[in-house]
PDB file of N, CA, C and O in Angstrom, chain B, residues numbered from 101:
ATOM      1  N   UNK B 101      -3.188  -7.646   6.081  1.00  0.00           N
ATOM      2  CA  UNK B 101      -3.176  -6.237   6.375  1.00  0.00           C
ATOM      3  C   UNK B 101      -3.356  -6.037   7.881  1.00  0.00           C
ATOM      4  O   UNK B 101      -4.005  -6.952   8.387  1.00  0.00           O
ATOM      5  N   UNK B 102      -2.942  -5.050   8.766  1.00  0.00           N
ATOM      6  CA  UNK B 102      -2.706  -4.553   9.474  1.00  0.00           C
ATOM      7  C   UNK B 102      -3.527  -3.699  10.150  1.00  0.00           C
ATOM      8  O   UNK B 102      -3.442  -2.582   9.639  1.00  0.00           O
ATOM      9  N   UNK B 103      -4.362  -3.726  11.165  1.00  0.00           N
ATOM     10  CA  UNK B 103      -5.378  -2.569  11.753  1.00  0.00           C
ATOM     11  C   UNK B 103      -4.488  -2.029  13.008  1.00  0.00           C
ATOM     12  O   UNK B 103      -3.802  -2.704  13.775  1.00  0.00           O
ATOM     13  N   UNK B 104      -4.660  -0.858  12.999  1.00  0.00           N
ATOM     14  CA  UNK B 104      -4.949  -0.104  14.426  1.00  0.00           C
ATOM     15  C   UNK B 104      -5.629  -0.347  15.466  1.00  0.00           C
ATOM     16  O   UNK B 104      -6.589   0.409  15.311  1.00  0.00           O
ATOM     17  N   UNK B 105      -5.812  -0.963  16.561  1.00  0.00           N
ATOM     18  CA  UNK B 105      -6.541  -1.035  17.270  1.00  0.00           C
ATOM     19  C   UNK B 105      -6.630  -0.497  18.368  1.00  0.00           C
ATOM     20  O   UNK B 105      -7.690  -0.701  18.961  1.00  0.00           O
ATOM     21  N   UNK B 106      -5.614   0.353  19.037  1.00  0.00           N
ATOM     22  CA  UNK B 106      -5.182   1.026  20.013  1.00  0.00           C
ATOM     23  C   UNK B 106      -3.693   2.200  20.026  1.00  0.00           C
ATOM     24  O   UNK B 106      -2.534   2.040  19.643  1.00  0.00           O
ATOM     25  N   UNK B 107      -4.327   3.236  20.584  1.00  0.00           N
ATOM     26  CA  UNK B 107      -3.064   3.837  20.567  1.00  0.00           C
ATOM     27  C   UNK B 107      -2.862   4.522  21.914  1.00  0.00           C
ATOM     28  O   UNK B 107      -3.528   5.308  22.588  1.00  0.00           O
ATOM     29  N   UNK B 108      -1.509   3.829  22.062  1.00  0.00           N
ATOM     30  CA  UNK B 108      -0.804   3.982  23.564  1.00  0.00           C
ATOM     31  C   UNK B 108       0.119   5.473  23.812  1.00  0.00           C
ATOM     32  O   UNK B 108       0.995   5.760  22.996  1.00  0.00           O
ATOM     33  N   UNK B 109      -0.075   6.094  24.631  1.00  0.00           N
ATOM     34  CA  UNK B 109       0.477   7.404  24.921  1.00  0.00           C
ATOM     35  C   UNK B 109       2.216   6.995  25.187  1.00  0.00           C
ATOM     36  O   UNK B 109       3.054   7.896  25.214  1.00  0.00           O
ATOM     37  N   UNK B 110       2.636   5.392  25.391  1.00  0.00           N
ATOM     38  CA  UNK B 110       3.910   5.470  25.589  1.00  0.00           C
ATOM     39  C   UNK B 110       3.963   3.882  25.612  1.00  0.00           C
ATOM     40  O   UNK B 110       3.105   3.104  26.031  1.00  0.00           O
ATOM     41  N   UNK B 111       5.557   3.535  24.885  1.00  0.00           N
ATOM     42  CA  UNK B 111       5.682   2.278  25.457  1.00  0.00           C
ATOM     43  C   UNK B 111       5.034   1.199  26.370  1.00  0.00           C
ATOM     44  O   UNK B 111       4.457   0.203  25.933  1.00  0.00           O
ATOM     45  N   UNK B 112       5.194   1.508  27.702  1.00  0.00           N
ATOM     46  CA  UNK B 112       5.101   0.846  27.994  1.00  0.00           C
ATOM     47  C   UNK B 112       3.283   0.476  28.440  1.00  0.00           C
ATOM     48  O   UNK B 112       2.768  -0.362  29.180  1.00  0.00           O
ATOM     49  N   UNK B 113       2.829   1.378  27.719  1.00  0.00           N
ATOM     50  CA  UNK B 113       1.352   0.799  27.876  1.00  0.00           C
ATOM     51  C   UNK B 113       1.022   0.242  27.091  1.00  0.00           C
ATOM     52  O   UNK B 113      -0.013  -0.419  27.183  1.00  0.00           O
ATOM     53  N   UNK B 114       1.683   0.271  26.110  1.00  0.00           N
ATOM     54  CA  UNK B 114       2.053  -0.270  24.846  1.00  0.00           C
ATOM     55  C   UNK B 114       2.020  -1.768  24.854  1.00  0.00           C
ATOM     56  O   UNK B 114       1.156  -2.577  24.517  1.00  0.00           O
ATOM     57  N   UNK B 115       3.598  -1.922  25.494  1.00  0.00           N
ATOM     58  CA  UNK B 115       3.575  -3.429  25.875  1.00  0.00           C
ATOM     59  C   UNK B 115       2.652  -3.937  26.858  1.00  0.00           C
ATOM     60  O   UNK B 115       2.677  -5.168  26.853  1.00  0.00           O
ATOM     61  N   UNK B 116       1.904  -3.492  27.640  1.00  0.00           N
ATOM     62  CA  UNK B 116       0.927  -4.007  28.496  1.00  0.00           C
ATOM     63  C   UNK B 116      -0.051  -4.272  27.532  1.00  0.00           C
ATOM     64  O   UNK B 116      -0.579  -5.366  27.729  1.00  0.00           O
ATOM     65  N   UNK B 117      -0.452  -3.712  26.630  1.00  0.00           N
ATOM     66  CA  UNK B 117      -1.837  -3.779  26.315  1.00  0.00           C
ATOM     67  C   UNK B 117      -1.481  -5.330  25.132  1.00  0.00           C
ATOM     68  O   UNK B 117      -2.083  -6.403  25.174  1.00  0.00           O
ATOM     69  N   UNK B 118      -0.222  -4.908  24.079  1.00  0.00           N
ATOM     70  CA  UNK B 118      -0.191  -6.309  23.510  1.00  0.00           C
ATOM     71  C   UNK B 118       0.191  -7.421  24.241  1.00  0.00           C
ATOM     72  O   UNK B 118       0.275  -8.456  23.579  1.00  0.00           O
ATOM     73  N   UNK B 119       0.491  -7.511  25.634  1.00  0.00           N
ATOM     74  CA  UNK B 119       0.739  -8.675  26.340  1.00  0.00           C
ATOM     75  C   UNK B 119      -0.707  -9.382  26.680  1.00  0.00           C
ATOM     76  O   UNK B 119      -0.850 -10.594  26.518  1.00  0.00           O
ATOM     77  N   UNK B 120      -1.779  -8.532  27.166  1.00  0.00           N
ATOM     78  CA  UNK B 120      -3.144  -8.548  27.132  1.00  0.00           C
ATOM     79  C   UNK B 120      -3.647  -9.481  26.018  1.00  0.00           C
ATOM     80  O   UNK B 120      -4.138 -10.599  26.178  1.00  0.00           O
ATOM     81  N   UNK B 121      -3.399  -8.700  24.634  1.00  0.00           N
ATOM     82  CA  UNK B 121      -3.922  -9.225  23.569  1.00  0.00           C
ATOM     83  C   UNK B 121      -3.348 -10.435  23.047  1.00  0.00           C
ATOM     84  O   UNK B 121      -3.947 -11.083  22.188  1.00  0.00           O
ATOM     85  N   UNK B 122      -2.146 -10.816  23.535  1.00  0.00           N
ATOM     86  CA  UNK B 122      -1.168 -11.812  22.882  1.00  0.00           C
ATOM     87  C   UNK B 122      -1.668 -13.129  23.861  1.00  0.00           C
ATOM     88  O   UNK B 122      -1.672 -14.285  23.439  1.00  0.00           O
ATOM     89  N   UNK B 123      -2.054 -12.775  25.128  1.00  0.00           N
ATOM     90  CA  UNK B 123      -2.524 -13.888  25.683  1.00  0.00           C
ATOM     91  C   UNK B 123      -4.167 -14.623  25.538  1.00  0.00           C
ATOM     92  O   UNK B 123      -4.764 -15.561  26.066  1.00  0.00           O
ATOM     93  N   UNK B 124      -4.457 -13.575  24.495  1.00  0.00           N
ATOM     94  CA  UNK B 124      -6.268 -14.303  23.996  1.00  0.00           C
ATOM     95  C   UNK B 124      -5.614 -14.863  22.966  1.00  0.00           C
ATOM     96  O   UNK B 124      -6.421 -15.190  22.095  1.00  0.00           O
ATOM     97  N   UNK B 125      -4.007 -15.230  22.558  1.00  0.00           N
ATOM     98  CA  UNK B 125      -3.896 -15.577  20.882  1.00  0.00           C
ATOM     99  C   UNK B 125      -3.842 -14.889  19.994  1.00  0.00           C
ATOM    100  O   UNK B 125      -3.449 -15.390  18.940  1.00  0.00           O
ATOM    101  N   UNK B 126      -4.205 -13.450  20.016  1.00  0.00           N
ATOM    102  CA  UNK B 126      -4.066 -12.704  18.543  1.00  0.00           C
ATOM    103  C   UNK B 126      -2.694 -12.291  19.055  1.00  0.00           C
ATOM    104  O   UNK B 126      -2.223 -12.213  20.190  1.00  0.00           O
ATOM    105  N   UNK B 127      -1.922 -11.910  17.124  1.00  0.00           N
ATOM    106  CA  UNK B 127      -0.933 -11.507  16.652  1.00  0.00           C
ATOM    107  C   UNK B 127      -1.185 -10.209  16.971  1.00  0.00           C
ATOM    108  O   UNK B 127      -2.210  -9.572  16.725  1.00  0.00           O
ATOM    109  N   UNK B 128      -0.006  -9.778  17.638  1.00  0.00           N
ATOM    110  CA  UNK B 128       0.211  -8.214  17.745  1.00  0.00           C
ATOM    111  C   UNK B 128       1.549  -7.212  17.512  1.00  0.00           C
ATOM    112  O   UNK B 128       2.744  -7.502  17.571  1.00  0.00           O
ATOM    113  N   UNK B 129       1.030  -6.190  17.283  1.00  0.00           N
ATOM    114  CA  UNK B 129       2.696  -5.728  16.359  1.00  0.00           C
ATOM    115  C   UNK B 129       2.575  -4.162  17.045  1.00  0.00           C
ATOM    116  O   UNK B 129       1.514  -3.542  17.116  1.00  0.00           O
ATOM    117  N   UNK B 130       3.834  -3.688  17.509  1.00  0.00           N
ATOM    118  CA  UNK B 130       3.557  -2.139  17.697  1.00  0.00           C
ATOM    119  C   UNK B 130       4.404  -0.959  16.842  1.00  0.00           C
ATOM    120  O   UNK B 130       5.575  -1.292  16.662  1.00  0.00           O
ATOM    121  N   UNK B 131       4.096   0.159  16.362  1.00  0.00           N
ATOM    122  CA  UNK B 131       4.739   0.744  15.916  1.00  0.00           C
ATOM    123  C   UNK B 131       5.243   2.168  16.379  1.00  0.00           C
ATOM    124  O   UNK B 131       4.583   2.050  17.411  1.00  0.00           O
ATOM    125  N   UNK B 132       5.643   3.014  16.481  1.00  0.00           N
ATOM    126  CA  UNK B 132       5.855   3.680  17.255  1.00  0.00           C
ATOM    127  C   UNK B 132       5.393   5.228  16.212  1.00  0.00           C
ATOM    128  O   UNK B 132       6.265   5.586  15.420  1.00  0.00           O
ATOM    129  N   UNK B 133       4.539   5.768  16.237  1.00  0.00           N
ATOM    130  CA  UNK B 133       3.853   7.065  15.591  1.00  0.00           C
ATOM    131  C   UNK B 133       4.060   8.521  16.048  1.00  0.00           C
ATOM    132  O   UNK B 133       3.436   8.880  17.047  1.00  0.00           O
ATOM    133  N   UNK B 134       4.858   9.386  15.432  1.00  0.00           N
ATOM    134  CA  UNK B 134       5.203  10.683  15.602  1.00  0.00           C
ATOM    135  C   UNK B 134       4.647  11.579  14.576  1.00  0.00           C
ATOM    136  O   UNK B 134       4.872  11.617  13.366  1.00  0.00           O
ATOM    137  N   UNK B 135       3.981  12.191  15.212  1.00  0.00           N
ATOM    138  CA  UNK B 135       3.381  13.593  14.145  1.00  0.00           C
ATOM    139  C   UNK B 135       4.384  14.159  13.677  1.00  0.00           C
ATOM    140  O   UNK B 135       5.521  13.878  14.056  1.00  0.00           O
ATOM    141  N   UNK B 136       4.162  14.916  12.909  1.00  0.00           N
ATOM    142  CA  UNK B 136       5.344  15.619  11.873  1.00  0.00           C
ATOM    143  C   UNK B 136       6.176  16.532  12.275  1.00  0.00           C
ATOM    144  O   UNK B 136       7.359  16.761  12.022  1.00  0.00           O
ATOM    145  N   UNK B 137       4.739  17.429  13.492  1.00  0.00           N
ATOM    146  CA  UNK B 137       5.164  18.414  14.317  1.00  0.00           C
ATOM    147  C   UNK B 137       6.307  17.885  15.349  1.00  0.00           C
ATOM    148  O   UNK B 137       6.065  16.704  15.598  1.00  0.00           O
ATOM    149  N   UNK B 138       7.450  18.333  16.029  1.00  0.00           N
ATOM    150  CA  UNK B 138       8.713  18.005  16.908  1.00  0.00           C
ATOM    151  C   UNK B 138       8.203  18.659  18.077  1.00  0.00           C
ATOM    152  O   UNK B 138       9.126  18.548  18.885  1.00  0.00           O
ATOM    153  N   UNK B 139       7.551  19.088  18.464  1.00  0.00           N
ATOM    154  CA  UNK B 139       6.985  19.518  19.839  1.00  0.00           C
ATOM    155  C   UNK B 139       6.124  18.829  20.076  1.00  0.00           C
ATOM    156  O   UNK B 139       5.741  19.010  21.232  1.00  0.00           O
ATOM    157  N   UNK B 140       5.247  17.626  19.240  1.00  0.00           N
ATOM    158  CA  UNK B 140       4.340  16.882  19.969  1.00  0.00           C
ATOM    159  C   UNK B 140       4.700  14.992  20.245  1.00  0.00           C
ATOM    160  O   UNK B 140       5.057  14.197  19.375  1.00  0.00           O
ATOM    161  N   UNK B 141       4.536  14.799  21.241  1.00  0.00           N
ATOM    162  CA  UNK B 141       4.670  13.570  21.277  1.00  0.00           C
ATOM    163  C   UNK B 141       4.685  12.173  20.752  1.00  0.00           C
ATOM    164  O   UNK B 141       4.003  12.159  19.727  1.00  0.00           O
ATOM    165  N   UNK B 142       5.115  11.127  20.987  1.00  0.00           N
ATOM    166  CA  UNK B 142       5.209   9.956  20.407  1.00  0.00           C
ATOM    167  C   UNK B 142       4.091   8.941  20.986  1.00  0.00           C
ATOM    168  O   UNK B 142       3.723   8.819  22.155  1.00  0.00           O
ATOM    169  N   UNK B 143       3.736   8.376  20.043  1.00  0.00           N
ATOM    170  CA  UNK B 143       2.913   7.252  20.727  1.00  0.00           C
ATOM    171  C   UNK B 143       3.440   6.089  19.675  1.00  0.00           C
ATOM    172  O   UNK B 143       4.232   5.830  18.769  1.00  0.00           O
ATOM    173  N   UNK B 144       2.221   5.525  20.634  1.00  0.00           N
ATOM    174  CA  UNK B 144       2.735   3.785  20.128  1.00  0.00           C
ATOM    175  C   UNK B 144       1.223   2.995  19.487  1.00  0.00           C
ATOM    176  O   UNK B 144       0.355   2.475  20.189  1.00  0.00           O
ATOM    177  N   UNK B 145       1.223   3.063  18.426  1.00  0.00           N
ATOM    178  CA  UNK B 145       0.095   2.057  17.802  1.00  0.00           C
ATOM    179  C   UNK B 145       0.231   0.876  18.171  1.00  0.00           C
ATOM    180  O   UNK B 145       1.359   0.384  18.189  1.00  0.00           O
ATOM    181  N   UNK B 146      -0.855   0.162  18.542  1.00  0.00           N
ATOM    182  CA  UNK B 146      -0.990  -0.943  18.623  1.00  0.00           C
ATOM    183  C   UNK B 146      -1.913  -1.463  17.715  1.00  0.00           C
ATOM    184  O   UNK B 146      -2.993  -0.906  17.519  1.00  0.00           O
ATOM    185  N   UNK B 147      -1.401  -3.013  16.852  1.00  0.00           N
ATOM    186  CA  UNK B 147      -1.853  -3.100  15.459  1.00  0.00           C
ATOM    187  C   UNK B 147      -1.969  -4.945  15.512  1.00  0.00           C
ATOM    188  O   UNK B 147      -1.035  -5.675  15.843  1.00  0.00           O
ATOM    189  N   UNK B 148      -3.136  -5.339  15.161  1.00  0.00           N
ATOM    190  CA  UNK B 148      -3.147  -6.812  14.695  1.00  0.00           C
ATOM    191  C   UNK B 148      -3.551  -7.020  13.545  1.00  0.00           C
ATOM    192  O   UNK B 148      -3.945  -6.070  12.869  1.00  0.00           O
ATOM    193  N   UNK B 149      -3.549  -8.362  13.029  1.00  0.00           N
ATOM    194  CA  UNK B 149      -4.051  -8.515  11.544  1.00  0.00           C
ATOM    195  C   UNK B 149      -5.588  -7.960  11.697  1.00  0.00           C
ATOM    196  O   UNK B 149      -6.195  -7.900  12.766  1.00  0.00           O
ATOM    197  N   UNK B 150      -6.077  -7.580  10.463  1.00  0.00           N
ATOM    198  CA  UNK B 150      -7.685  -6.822  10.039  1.00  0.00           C
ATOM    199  C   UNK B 150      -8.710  -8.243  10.687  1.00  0.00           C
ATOM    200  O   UNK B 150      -9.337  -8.065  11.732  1.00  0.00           O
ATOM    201  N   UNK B 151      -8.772  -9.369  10.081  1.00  0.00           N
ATOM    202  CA  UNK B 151      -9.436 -10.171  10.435  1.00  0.00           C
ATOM    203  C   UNK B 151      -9.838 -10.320  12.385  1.00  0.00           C
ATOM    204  O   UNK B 151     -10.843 -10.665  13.006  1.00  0.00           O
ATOM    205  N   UNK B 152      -8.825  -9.978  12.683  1.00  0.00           N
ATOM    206  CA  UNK B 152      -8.583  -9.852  14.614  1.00  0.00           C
ATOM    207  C   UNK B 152      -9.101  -8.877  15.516  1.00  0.00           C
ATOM    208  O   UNK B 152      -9.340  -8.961  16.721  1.00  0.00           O
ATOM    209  N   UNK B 153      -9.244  -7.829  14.617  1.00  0.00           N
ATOM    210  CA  UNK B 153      -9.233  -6.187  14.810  1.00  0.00           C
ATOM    211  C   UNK B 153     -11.016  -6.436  15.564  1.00  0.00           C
ATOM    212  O   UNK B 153     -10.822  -5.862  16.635  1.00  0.00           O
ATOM    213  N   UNK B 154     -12.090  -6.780  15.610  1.00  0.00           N
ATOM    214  CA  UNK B 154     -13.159  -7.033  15.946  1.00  0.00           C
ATOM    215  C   UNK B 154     -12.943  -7.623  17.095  1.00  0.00           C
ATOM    216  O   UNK B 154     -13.682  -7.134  17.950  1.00  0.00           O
ATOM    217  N   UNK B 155     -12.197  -8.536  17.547  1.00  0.00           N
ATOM    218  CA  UNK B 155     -11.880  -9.922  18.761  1.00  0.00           C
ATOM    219  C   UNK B 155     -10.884  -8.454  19.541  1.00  0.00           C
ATOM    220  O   UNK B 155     -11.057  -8.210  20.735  1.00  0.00           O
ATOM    221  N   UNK B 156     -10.431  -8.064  19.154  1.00  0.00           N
ATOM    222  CA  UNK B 156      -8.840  -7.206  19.874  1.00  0.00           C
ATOM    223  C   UNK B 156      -9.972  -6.308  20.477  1.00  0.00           C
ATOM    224  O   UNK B 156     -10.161  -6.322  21.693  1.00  0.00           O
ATOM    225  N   UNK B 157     -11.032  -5.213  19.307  1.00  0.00           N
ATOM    226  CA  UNK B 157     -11.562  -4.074  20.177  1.00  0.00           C
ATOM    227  C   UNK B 157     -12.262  -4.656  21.680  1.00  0.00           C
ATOM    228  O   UNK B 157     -12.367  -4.136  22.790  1.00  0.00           O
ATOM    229  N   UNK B 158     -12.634  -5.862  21.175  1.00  0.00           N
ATOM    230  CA  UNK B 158     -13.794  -6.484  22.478  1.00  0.00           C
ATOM    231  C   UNK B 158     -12.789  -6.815  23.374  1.00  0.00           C
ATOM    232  O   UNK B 158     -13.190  -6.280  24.407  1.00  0.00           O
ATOM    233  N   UNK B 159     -11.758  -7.348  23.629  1.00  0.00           N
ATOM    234  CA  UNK B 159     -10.611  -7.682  24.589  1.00  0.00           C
ATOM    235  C   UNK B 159     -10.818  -6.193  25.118  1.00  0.00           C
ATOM    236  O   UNK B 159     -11.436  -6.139  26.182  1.00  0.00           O
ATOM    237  N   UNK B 160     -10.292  -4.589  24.402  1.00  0.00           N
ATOM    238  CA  UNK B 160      -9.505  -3.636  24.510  1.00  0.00           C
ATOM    239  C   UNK B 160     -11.471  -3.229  25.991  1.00  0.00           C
ATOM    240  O   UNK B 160     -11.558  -2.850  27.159  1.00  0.00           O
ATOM    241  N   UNK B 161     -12.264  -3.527  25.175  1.00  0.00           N
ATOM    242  CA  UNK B 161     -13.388  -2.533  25.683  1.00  0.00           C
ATOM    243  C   UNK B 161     -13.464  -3.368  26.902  1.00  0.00           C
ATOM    244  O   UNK B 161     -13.852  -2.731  27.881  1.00  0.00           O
ATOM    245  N   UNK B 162     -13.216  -4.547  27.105  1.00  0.00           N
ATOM    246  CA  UNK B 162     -13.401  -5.144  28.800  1.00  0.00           C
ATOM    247  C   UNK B 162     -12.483  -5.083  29.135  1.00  0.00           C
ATOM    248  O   UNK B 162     -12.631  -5.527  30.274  1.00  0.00           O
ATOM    249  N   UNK B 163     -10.862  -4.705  28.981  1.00  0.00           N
ATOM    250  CA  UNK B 163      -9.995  -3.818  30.250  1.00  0.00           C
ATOM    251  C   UNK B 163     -10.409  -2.672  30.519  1.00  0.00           C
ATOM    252  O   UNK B 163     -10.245  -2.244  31.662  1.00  0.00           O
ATOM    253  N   UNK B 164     -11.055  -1.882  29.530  1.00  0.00           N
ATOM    254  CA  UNK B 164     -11.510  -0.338  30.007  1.00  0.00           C
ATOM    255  C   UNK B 164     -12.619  -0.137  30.802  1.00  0.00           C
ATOM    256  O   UNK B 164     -13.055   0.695  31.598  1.00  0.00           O
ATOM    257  N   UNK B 165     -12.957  -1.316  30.250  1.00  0.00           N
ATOM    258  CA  UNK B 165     -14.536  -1.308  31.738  1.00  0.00           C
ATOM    259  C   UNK B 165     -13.978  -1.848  33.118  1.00  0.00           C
ATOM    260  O   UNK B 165     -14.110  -1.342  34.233  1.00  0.00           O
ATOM    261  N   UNK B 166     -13.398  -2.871  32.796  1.00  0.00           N
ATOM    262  CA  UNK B 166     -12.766  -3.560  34.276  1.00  0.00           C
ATOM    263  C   UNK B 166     -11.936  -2.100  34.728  1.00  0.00           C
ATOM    264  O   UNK B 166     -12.068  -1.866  35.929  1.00  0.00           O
ATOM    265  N   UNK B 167     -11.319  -1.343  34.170  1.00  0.00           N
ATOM    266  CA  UNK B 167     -10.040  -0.423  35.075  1.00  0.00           C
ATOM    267  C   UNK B 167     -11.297   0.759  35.318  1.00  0.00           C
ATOM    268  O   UNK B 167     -11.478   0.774  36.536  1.00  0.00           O
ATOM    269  N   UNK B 168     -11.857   1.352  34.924  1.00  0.00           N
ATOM    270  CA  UNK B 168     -12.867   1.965  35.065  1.00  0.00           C
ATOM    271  C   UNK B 168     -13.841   2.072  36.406  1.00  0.00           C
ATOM    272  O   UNK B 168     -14.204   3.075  37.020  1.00  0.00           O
ATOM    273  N   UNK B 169     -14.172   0.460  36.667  1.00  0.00           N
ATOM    274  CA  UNK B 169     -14.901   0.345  37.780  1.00  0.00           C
ATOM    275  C   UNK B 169     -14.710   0.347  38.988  1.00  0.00           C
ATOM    276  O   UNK B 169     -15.657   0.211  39.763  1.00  0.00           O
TER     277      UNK B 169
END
């Protein structure tokens, strides 16, 4: 099964962030998520297996601290 672990406002942060994650080794998959509504935007889920989803948030929370500082 499949977790959520991030959701990217667009492509290509998209692919930055699973290039990130793909180089600690976890499997990463993106999907691309549109609300129902046509006036609101697209994003991009970013998704690894459930078992990963713990290892991925801790990757995700030390780029946000590193870009942060």
């Amino acid at each position: 099964m499949w977790t959520v672990v991030y959701v990217a406002s667009g492509w290509e942060e998209a692919e930055m962030m699973k290039s990130r994650l793909a180089k600690e080794g976890l499997l990463v998959m993106l999907r691309t998520y549109t609300s129902g509504d046509s006036k609101s935007a697209s994003y991009v889920e970013v998704l690894v297996p459930r078992l990963e989803a713990r290892e991925a948030h801790s990757i995700i929370m030390q780029d946000i601290g590193t870009s942060r500082a």
